[in-house]
PQR file of N, CA, C, O and H, with PARSE charges and radii, in Angstrom:
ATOM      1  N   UNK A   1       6.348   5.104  -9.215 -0.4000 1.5000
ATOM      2  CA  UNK A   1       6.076   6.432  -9.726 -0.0000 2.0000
ATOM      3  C   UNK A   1       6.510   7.439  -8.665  0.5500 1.7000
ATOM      4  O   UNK A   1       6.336   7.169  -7.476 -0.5500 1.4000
ATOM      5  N   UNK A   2       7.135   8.729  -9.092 -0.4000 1.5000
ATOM      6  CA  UNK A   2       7.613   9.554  -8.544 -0.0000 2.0000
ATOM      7  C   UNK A   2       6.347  11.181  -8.567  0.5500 1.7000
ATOM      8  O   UNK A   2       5.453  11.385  -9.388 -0.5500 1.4000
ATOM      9  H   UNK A   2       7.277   8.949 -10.058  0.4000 1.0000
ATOM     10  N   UNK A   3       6.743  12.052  -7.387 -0.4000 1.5000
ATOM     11  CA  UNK A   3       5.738  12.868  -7.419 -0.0000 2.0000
ATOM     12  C   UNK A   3       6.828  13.956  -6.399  0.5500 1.7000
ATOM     13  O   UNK A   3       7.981  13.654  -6.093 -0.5500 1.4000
ATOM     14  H   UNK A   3       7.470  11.886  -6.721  0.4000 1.0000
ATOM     15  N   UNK A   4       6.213  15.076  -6.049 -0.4000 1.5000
ATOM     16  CA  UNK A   4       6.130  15.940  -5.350 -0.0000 2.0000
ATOM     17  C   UNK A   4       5.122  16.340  -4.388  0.5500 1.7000
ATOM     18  O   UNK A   4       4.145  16.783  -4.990 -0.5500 1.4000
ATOM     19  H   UNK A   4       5.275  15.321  -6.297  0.4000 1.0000
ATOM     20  N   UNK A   5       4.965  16.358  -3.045 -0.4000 1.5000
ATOM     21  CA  UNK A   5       4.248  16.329  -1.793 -0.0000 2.0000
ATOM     22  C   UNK A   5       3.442  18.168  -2.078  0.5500 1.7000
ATOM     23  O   UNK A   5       4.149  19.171  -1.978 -0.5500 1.4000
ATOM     24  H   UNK A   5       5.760  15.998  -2.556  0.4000 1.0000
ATOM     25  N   UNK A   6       2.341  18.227  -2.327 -0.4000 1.5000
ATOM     26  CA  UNK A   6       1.483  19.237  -2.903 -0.0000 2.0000
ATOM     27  C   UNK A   6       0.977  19.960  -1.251  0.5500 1.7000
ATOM     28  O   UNK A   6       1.362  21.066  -0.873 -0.5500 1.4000
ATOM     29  H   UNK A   6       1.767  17.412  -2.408  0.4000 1.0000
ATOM     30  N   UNK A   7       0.253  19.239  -0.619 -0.4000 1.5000
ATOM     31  CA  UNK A   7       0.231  19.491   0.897 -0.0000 2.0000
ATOM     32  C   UNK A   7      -0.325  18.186   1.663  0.5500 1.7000
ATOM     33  O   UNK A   7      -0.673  17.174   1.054 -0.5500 1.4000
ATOM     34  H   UNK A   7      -0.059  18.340  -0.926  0.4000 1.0000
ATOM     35  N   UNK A   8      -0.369  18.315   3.019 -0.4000 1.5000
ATOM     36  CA  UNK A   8      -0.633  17.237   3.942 -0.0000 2.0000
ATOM     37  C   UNK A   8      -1.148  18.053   4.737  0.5500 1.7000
ATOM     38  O   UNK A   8      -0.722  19.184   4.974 -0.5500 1.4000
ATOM     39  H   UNK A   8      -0.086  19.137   3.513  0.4000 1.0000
ATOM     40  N   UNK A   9      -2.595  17.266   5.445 -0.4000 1.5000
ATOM     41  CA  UNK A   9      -3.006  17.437   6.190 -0.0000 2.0000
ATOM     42  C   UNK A   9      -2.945  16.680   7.633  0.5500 1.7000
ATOM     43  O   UNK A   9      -3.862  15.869   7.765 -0.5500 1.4000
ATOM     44  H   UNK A   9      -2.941  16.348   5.253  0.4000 1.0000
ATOM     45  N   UNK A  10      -2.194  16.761   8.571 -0.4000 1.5000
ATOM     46  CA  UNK A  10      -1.474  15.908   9.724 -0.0000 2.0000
ATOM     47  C   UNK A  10      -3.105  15.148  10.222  0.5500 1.7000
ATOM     48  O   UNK A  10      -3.113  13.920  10.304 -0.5500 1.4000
ATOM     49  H   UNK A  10      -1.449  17.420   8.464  0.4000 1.0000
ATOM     50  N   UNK A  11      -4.279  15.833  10.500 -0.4000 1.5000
ATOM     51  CA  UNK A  11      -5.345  15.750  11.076 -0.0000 2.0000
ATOM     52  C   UNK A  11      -6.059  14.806  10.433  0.5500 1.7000
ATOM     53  O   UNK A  11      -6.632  13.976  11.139 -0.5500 1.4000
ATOM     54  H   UNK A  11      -4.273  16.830  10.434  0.4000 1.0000
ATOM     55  N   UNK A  12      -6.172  14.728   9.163 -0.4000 1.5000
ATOM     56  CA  UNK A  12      -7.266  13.937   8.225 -0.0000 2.0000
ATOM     57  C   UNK A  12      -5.869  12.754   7.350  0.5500 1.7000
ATOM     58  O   UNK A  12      -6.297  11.772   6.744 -0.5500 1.4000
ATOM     59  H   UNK A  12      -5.707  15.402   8.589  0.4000 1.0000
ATOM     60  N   UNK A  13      -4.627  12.951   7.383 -0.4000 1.5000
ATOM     61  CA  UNK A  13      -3.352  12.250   6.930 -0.0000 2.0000
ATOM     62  C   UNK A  13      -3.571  11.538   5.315  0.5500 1.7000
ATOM     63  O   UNK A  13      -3.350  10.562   4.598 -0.5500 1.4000
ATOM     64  H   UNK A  13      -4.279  13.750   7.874  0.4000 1.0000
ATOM     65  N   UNK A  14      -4.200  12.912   5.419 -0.4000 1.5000
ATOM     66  CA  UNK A  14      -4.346  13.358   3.698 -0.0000 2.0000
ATOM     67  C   UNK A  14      -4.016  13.998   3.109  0.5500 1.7000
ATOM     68  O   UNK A  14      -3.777  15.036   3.726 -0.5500 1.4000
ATOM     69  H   UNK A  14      -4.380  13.705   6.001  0.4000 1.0000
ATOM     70  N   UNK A  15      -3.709  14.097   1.662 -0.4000 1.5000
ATOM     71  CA  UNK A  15      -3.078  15.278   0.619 -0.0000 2.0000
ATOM     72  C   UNK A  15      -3.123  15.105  -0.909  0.5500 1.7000
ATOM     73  O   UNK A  15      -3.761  14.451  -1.734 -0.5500 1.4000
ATOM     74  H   UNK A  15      -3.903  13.253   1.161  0.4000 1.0000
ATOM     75  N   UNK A  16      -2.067  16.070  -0.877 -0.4000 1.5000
ATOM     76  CA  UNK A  16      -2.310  16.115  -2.546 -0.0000 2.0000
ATOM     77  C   UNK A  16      -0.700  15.807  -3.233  0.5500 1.7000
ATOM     78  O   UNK A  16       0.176  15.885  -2.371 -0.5500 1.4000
ATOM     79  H   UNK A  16      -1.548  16.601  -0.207  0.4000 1.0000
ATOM     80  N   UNK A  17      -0.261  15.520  -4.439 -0.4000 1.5000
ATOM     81  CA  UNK A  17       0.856  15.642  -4.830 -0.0000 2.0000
ATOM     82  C   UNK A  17       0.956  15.945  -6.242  0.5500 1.7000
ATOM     83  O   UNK A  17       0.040  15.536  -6.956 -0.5500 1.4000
ATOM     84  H   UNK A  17      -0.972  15.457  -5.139  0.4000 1.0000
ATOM     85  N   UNK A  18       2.111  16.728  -6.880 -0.4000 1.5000
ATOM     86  CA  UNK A  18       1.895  17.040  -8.033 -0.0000 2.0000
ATOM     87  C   UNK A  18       2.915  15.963  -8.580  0.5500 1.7000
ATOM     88  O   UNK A  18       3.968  15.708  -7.995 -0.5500 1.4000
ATOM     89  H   UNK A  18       2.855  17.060  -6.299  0.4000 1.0000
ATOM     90  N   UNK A  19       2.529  15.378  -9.703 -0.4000 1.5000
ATOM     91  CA  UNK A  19       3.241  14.266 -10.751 -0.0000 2.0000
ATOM     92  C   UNK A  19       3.972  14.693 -11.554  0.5500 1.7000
ATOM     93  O   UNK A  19       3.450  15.726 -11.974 -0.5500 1.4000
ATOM     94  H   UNK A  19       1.673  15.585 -10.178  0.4000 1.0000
ATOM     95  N   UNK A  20       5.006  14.501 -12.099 -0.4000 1.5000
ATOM     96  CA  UNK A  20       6.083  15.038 -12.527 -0.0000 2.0000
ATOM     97  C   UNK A  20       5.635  15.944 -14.299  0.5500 1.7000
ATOM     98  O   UNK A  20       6.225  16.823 -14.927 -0.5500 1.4000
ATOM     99  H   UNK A  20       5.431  13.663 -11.757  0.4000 1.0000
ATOM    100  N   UNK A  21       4.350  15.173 -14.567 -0.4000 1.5000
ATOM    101  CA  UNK A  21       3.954  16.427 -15.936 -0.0000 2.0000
ATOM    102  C   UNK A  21       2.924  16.910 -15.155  0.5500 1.7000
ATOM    103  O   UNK A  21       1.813  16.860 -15.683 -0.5500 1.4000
ATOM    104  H   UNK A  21       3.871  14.459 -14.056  0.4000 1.0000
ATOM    105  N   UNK A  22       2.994  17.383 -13.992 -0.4000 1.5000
ATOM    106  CA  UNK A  22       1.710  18.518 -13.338 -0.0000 2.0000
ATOM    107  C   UNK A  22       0.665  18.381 -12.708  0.5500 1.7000
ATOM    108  O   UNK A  22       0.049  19.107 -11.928 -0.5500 1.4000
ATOM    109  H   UNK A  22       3.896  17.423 -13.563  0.4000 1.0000
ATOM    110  N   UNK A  23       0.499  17.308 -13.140 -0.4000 1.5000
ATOM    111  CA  UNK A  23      -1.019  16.964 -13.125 -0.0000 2.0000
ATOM    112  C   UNK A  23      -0.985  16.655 -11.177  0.5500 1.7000
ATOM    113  O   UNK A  23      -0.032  16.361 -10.455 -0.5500 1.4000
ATOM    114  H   UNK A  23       1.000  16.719 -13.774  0.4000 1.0000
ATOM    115  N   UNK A  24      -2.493  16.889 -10.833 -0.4000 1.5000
ATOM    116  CA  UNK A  24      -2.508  16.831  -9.316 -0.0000 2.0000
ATOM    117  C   UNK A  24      -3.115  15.501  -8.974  0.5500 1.7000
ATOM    118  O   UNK A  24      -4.078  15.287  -9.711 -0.5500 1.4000
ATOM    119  H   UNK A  24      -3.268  17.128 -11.419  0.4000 1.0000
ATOM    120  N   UNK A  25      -2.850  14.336  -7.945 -0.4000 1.5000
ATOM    121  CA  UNK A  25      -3.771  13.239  -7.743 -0.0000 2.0000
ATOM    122  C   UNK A  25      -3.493  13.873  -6.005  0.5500 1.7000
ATOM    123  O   UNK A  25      -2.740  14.634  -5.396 -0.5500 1.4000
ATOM    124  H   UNK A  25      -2.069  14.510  -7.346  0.4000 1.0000
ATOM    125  N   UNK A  26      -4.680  12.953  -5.765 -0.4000 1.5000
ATOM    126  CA  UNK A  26      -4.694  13.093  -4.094 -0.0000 2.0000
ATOM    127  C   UNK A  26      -4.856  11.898  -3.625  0.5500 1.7000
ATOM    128  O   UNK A  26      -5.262  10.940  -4.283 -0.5500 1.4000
ATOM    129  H   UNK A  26      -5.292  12.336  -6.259  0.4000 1.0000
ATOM    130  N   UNK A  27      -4.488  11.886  -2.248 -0.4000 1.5000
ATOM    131  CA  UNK A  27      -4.210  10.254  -1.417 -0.0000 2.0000
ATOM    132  C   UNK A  27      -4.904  10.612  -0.013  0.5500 1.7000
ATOM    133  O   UNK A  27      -5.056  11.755   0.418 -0.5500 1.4000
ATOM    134  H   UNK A  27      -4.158  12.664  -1.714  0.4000 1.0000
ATOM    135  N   UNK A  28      -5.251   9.554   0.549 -0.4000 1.5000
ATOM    136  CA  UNK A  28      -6.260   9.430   1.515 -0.0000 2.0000
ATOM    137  C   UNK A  28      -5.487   8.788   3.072  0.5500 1.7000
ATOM    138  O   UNK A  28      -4.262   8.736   3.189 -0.5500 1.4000
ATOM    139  H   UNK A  28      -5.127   8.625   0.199  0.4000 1.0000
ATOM    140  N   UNK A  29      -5.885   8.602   3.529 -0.4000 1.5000
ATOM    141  CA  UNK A  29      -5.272   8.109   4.893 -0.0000 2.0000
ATOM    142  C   UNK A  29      -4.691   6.629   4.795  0.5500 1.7000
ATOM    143  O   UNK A  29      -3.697   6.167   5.355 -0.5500 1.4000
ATOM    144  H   UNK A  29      -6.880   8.644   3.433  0.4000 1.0000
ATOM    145  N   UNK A  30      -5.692   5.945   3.826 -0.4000 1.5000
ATOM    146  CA  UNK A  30      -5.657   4.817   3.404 -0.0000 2.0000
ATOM    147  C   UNK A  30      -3.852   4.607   3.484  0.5500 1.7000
ATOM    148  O   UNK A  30      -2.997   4.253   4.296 -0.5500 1.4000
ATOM    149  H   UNK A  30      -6.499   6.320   3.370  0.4000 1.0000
ATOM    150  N   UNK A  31      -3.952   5.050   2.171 -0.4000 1.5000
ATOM    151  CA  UNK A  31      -2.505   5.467   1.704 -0.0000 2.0000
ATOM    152  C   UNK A  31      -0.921   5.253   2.496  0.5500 1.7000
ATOM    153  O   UNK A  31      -0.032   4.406   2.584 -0.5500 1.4000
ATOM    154  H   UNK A  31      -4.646   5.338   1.511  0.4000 1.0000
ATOM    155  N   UNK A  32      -1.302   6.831   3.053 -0.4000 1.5000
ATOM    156  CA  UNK A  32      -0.730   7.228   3.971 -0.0000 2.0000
ATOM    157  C   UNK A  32      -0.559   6.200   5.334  0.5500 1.7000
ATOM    158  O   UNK A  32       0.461   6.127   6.020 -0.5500 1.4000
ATOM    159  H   UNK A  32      -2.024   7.519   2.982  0.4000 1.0000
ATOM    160  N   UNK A  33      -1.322   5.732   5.461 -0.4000 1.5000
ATOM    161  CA  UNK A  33      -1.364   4.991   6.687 -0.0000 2.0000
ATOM    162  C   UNK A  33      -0.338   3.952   6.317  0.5500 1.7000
ATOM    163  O   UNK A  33       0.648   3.830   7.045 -0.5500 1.4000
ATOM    164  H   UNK A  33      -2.150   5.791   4.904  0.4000 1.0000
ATOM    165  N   UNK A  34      -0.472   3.226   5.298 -0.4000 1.5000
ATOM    166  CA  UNK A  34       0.241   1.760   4.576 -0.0000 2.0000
ATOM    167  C   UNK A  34       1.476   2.001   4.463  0.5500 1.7000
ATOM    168  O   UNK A  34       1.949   1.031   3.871 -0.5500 1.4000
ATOM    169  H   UNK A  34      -1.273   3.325   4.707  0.4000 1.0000
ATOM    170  N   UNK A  35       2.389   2.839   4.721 -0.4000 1.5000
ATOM    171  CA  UNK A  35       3.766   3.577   4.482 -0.0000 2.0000
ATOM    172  C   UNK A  35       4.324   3.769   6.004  0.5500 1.7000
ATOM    173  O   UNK A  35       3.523   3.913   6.927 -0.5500 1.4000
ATOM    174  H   UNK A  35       2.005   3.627   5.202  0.4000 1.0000
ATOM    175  N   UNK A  36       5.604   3.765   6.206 -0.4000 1.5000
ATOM    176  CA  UNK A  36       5.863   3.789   7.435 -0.0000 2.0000
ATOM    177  C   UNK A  36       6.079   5.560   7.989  0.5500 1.7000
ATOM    178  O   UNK A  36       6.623   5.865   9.051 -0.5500 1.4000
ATOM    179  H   UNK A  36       6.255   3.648   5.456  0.4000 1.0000
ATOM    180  N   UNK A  37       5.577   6.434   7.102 -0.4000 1.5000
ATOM    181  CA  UNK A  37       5.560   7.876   7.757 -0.0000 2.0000
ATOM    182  C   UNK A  37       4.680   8.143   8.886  0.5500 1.7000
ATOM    183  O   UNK A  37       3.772   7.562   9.480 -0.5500 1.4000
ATOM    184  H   UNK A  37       5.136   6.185   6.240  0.4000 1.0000
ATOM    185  N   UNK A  38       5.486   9.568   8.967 -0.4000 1.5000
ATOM    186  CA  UNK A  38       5.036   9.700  10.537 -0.0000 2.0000
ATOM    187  C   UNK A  38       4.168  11.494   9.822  0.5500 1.7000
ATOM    188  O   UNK A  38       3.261  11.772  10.606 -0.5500 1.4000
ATOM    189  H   UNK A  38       6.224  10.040   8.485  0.4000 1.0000
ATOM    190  N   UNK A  39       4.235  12.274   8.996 -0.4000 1.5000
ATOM    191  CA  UNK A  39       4.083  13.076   8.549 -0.0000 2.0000
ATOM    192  C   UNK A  39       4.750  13.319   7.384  0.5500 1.7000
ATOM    193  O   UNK A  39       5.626  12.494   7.124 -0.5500 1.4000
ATOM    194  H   UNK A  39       4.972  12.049   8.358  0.4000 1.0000
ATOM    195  N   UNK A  40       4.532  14.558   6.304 -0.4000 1.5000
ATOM    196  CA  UNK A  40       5.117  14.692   5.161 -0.0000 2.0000
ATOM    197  C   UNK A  40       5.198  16.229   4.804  0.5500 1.7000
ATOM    198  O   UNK A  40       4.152  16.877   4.792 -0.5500 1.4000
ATOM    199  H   UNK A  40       3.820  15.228   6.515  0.4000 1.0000
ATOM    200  N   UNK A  41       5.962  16.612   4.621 -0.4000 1.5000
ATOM    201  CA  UNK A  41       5.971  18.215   3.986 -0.0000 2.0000
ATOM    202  C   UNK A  41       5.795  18.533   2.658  0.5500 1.7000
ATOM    203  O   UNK A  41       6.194  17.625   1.929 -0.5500 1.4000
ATOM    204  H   UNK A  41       6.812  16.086   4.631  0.4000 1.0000
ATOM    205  N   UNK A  42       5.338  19.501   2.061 -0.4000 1.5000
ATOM    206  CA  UNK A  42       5.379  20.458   0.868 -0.0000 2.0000
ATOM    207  C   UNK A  42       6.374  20.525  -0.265  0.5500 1.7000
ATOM    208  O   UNK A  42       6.876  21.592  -0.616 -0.5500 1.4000
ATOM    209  H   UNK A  42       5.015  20.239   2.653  0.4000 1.0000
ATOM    210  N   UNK A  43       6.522  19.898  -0.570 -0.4000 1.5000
ATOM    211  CA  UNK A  43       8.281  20.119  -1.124 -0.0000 2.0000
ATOM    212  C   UNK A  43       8.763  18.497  -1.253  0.5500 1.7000
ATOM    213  O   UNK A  43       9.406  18.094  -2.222 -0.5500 1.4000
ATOM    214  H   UNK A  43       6.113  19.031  -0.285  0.4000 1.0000
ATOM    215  N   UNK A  44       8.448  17.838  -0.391 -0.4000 1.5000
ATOM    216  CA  UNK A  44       9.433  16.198  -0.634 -0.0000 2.0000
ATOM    217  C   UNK A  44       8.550  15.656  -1.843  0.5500 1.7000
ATOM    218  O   UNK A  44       7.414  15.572  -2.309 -0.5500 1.4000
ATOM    219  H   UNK A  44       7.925  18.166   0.397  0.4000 1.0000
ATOM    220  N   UNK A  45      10.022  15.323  -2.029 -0.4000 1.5000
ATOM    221  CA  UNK A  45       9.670  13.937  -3.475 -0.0000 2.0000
ATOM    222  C   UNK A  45       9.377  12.553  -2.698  0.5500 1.7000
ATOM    223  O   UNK A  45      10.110  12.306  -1.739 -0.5500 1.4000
ATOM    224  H   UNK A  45      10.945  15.392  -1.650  0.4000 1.0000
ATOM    225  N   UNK A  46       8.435  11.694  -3.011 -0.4000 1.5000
ATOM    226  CA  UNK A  46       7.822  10.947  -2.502 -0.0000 2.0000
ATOM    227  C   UNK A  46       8.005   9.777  -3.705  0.5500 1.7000
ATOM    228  O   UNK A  46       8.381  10.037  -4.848 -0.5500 1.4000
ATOM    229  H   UNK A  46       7.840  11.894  -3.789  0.4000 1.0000
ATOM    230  N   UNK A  47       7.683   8.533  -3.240 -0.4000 1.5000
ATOM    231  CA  UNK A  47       7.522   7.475  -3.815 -0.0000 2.0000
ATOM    232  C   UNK A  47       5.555   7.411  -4.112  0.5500 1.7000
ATOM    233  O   UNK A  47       4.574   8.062  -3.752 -0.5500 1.4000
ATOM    234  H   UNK A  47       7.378   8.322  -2.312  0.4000 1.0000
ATOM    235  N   UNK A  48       5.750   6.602  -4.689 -0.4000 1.5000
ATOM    236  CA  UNK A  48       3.446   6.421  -4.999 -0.0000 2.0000
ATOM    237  C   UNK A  48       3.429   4.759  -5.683  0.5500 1.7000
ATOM    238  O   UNK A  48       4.106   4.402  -6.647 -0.5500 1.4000
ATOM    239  H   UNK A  48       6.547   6.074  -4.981  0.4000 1.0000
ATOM    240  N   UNK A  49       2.585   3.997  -4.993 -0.4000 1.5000
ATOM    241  CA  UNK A  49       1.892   2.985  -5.631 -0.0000 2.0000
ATOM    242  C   UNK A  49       0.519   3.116  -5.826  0.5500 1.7000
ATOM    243  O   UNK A  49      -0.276   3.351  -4.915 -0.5500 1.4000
ATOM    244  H   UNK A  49       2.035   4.287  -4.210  0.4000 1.0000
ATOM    245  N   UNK A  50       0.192   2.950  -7.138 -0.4000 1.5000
ATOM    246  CA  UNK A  50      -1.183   3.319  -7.335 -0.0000 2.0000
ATOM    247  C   UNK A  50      -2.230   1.805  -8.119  0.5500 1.7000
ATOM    248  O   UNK A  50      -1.927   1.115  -9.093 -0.5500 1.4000
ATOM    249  H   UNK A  50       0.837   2.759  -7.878  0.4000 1.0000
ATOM    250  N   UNK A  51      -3.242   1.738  -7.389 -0.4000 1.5000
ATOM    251  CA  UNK A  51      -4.613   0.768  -7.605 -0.0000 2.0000
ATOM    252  C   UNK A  51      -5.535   1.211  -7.930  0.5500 1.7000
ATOM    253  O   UNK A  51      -5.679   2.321  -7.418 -0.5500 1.4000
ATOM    254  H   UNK A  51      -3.487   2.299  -6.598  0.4000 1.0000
ATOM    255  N   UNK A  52      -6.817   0.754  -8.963 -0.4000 1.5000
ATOM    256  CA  UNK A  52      -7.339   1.449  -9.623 -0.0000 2.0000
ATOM    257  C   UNK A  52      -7.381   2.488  -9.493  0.5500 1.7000
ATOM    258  O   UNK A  52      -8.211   3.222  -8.956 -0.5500 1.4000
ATOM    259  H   UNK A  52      -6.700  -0.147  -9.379  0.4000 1.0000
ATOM    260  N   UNK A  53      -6.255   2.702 -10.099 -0.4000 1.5000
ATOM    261  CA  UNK A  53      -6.652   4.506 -10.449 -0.0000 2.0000
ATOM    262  C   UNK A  53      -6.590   5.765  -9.067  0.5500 1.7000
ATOM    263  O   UNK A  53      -6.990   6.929  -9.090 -0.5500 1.4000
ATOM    264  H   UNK A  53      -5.580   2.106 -10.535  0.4000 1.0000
ATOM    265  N   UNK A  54      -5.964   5.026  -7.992 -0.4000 1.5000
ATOM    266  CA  UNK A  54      -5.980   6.034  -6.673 -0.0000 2.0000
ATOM    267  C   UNK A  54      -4.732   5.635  -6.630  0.5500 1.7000
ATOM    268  O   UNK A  54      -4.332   4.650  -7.251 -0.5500 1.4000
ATOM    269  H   UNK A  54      -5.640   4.080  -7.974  0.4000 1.0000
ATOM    270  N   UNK A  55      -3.879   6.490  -5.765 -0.4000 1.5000
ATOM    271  CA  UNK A  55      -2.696   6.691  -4.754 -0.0000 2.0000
ATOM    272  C   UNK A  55      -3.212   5.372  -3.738  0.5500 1.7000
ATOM    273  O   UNK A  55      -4.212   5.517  -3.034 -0.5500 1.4000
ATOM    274  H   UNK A  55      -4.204   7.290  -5.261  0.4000 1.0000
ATOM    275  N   UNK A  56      -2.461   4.135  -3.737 -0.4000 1.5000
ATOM    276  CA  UNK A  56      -2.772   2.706  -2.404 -0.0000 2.0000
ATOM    277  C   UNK A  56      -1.523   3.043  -1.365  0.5500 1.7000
ATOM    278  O   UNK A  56      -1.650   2.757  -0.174 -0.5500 1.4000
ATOM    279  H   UNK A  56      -1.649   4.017  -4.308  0.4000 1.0000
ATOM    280  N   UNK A  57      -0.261   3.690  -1.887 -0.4000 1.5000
ATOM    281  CA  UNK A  57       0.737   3.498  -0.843 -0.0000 2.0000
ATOM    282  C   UNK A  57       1.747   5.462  -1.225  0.5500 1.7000
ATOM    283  O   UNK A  57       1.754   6.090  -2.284 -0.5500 1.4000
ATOM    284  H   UNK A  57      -0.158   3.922  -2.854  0.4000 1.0000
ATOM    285  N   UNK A  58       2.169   5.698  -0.375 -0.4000 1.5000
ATOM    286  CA  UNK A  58       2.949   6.737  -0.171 -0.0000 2.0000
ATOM    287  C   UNK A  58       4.257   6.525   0.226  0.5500 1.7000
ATOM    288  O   UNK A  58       4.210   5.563   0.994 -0.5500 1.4000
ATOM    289  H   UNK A  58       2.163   5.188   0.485  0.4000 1.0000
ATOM    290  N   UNK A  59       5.389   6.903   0.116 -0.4000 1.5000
ATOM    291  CA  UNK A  59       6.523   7.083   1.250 -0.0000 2.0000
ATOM    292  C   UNK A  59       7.410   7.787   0.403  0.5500 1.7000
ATOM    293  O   UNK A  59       7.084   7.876  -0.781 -0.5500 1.4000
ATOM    294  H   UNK A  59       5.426   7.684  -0.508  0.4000 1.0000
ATOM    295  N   UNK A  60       8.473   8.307   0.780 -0.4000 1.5000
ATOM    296  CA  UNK A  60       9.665   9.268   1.033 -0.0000 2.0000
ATOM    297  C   UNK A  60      10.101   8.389  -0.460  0.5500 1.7000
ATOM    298  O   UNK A  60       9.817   7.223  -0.732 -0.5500 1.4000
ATOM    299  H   UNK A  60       8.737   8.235   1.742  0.4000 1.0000
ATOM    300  N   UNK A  61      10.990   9.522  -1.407 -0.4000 1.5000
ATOM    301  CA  UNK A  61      11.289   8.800  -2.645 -0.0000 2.0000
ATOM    302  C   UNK A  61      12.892   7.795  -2.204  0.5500 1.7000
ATOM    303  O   UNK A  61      13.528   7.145  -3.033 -0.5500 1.4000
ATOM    304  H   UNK A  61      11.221  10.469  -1.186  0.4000 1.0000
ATOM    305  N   UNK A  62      13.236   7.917  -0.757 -0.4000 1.5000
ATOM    306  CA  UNK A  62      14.362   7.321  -0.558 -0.0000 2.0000
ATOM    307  C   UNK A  62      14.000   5.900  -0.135  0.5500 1.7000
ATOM    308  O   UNK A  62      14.829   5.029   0.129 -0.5500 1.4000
ATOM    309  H   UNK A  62      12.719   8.444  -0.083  0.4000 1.0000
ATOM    310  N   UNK A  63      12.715   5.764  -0.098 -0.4000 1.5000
ATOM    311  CA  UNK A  63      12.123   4.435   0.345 -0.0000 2.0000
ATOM    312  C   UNK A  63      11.658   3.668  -0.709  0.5500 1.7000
ATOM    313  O   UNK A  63      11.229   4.046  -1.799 -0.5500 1.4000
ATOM    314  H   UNK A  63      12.042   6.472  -0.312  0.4000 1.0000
ATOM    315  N   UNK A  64      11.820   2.282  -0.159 -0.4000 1.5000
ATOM    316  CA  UNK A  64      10.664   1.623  -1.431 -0.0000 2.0000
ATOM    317  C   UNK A  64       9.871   1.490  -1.382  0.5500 1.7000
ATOM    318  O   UNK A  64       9.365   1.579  -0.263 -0.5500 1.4000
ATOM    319  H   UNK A  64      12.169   1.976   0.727  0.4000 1.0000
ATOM    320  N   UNK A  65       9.026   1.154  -2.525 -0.4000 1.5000
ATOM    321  CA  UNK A  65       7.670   0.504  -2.566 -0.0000 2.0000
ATOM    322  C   UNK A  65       7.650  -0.731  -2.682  0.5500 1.7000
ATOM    323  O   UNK A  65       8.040  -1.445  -3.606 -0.5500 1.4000
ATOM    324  H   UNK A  65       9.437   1.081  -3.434  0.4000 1.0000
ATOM    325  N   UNK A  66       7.045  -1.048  -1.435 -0.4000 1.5000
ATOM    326  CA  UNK A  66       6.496  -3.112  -1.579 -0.0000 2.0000
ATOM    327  C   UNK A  66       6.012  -3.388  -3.177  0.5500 1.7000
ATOM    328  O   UNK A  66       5.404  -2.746  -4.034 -0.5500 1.4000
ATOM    329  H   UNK A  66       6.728  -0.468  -0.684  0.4000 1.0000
ATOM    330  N   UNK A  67       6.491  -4.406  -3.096 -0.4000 1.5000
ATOM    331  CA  UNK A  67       6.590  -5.184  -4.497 -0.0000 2.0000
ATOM    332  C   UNK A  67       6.781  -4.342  -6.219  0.5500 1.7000
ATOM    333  O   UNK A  67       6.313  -4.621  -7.323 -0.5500 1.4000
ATOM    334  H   UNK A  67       6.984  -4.928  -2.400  0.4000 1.0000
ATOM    335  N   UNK A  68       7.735  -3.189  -5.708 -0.4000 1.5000
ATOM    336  CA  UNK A  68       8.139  -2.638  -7.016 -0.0000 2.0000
ATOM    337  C   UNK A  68       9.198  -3.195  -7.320  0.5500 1.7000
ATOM    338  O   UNK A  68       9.760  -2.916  -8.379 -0.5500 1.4000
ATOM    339  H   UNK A  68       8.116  -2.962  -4.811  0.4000 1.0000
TER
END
């Protein structure tokens, strides 16, 4: 699944992203952490693996996602 980077917080390496019909989910460090980024900006299209129902993995839409 594809998204847009809504904001990041460098400190807590948390955020938000908007999904391509709008809608907002947010991701946790968890996430973020499981991805090989180092930070994320406002504006990038991002990759998303999602587990019940949360954001489990993040990265850059030029990257993959493990086992997609």
């Amino acid at each position: 699944m594809q998204a847009t980077v809504r904001s990041f917080d460098e400190a807590t390496r948390s955020g938000t992203v908007f999904l391509d019909d709008g809608s907002v989910l947010e991701f946790g460090a968890p996430a973020f952490d499981a991805g090989p980024l180092l930070l994320l900006r406002v504006g990038q299209r991002v990759n998303l693996a999602m587990s019940g129902g949360e954001i489990s993995y993040i990265t850059l839409s030029t990257f993959p996602v493990p086992g997609a």
